[in-house]
C-alpha positions in Angstrom: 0.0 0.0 0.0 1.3 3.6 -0.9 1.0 6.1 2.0 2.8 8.7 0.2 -0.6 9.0 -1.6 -2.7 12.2 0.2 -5.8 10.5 -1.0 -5.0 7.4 1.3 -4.1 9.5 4.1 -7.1 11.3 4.1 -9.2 8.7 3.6 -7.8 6.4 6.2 -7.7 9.5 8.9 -11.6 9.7 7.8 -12.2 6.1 8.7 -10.4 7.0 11.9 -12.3 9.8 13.0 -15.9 8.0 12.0 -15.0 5.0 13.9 -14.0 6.8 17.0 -17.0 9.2 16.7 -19.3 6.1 16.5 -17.8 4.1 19.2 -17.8 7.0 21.4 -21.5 7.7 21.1 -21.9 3.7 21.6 -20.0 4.6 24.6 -22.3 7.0 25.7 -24.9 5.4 25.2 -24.8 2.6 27.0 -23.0 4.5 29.4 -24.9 7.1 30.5 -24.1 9.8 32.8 -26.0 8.8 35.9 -29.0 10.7 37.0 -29.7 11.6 41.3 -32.0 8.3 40.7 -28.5 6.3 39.8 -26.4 7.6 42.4 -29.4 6.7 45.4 -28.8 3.1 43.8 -25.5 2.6 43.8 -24.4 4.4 47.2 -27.5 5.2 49.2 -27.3 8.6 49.3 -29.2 11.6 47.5 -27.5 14.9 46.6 -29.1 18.1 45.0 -27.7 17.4 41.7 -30.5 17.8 39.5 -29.9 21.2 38.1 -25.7 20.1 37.0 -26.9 16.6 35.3 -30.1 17.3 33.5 -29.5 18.4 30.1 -32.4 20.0 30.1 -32.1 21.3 33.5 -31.2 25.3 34.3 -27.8 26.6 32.7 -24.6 25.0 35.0 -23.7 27.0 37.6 -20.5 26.9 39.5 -22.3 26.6 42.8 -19.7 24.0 45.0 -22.8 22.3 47.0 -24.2 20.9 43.4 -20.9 20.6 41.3 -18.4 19.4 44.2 -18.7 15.7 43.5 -18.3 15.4 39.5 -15.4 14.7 37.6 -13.5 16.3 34.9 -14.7 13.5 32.8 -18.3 13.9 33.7 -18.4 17.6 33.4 -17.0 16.8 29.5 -19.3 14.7 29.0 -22.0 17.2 30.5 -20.8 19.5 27.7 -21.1 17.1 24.8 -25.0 16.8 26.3 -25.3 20.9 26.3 -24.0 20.8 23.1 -26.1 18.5 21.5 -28.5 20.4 22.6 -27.4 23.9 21.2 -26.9 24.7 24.7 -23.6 26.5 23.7 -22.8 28.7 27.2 -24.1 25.3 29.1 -21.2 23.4 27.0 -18.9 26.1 27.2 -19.5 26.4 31.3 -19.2 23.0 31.7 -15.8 22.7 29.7 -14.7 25.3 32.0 -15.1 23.8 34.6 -13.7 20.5 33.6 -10.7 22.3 32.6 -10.5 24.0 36.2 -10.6 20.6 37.9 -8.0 19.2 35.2 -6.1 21.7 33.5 -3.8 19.4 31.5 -6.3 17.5 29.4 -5.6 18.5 26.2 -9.5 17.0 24.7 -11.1 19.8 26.9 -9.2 23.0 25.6 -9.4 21.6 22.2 -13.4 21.2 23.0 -13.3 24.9 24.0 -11.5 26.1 21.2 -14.3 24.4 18.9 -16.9 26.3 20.9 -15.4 29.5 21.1 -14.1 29.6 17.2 -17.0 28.4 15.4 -20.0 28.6 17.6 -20.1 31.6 19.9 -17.5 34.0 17.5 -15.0 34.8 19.8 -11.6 34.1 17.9 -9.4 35.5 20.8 -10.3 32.4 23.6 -10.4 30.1 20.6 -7.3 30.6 19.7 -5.7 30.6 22.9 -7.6 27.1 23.6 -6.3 25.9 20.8 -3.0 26.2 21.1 -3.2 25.2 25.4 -4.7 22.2 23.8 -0.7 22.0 21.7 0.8 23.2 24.7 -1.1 19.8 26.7 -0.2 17.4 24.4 2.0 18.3 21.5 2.0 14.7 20.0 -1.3 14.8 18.9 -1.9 15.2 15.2 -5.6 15.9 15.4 -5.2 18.5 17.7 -2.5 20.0 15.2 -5.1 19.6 12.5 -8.0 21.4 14.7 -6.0 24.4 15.0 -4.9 24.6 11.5 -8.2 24.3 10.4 -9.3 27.1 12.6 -6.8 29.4 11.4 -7.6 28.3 7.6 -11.5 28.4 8.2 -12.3 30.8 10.7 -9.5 32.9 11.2 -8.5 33.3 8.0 -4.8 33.3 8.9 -2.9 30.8 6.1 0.3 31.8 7.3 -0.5 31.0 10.8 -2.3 27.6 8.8 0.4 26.5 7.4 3.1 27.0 10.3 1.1 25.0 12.4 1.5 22.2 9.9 5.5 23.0 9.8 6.0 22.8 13.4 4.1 19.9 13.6 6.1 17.8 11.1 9.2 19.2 12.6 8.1 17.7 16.3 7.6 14.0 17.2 4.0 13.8 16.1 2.2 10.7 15.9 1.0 11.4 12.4 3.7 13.4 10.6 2.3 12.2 7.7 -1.3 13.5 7.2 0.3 16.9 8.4 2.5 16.5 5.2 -0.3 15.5 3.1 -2.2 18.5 4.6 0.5 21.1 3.9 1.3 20.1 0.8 -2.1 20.1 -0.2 -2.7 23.7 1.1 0.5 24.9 -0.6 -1.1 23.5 -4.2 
């Protein structure tokens, strides 16, 4: 097989991104975050929670009596639920607040970069999300795509595009190959 060939690339990164997209709404699916209900059940005890894990509950607040007790990973996944449902400042607060209980999870800048760039039009945060999300895990060539896509789409920045591409192929990246199929694409 010839992986010189963009096409390839491309096309296997696609596959990629579709299977992990599927399996992580699988995921999700079968593993819901648990409702006040769930957590009686499994330890016996009932909090005030209903306002942080209803999706369709009240915005999140940062209120320490009903937030105290979840996780970065369930506040993530809290923001997925907001923004699924085009609850965009629900998502964004709970991403925050994710990222204030673990600020070196790369998935949760890059997740407010997204929200920031293309949904709620503020370029400034998403950009510096963005590139905490590089400065959390530098290896990562989807998170190196992500931003150059944002500077490409949104930002309108090619220059900043395209160096984004050239430092990543000049780090140990995990895919220095799509980011040379990408490049030399966007330099056609």
């Amino acid at each position: 097989m010839n992986f010189k060939n963009p096409k390839i690339i491309i096309g296997i990164l696609l596959v990629l991104v579709i299977s992990v997209s599927a399996g992580y709404y699988l995921y999700t699916v079968r593993y819901p975050i648990p409702s006040n209900g769930d957590q009686e059940e499994r330890t016996g005890k009932t909090e005030e929670k209903d306002n942080v894990l209803n999706p369709s509950g009240p915005s999140i607040g940062f209120d320490p009596e009903t937030s105290a007790a979840l996780s970065a990973g369930q506040w993530i996944d809290l923001g997925l639920k907001r923004k699924a449902e085009e609850d965009l400042e629900g998502a964004r607060d709970a991403w925050e607040k994710a990222a204030s209980i673990d600020p070196n999870r790369a998935v949760i800048f890059h997740n407010l970069g997204v929200i920031y760039g293309y949904y709620l039009n503020d370029l400034k945060r998403a950009e510096e999300n963005f590139l905490a999300s590089l400065q959390k895990d530098p290896k990562r060539a989807y998170l190196r795509i992500a931003v150059f896509e944002f500077y490409r789409d949104v930002a309108k920045d090619p220059e900043k595009a395209k160096n984004i591409l050239q430092q990543g192929i000049s780090a140990d990246v995990d895919f220095p190959d799509a980011l040379r199929a990408l490049l030399e694409k966007f330099n056609r």
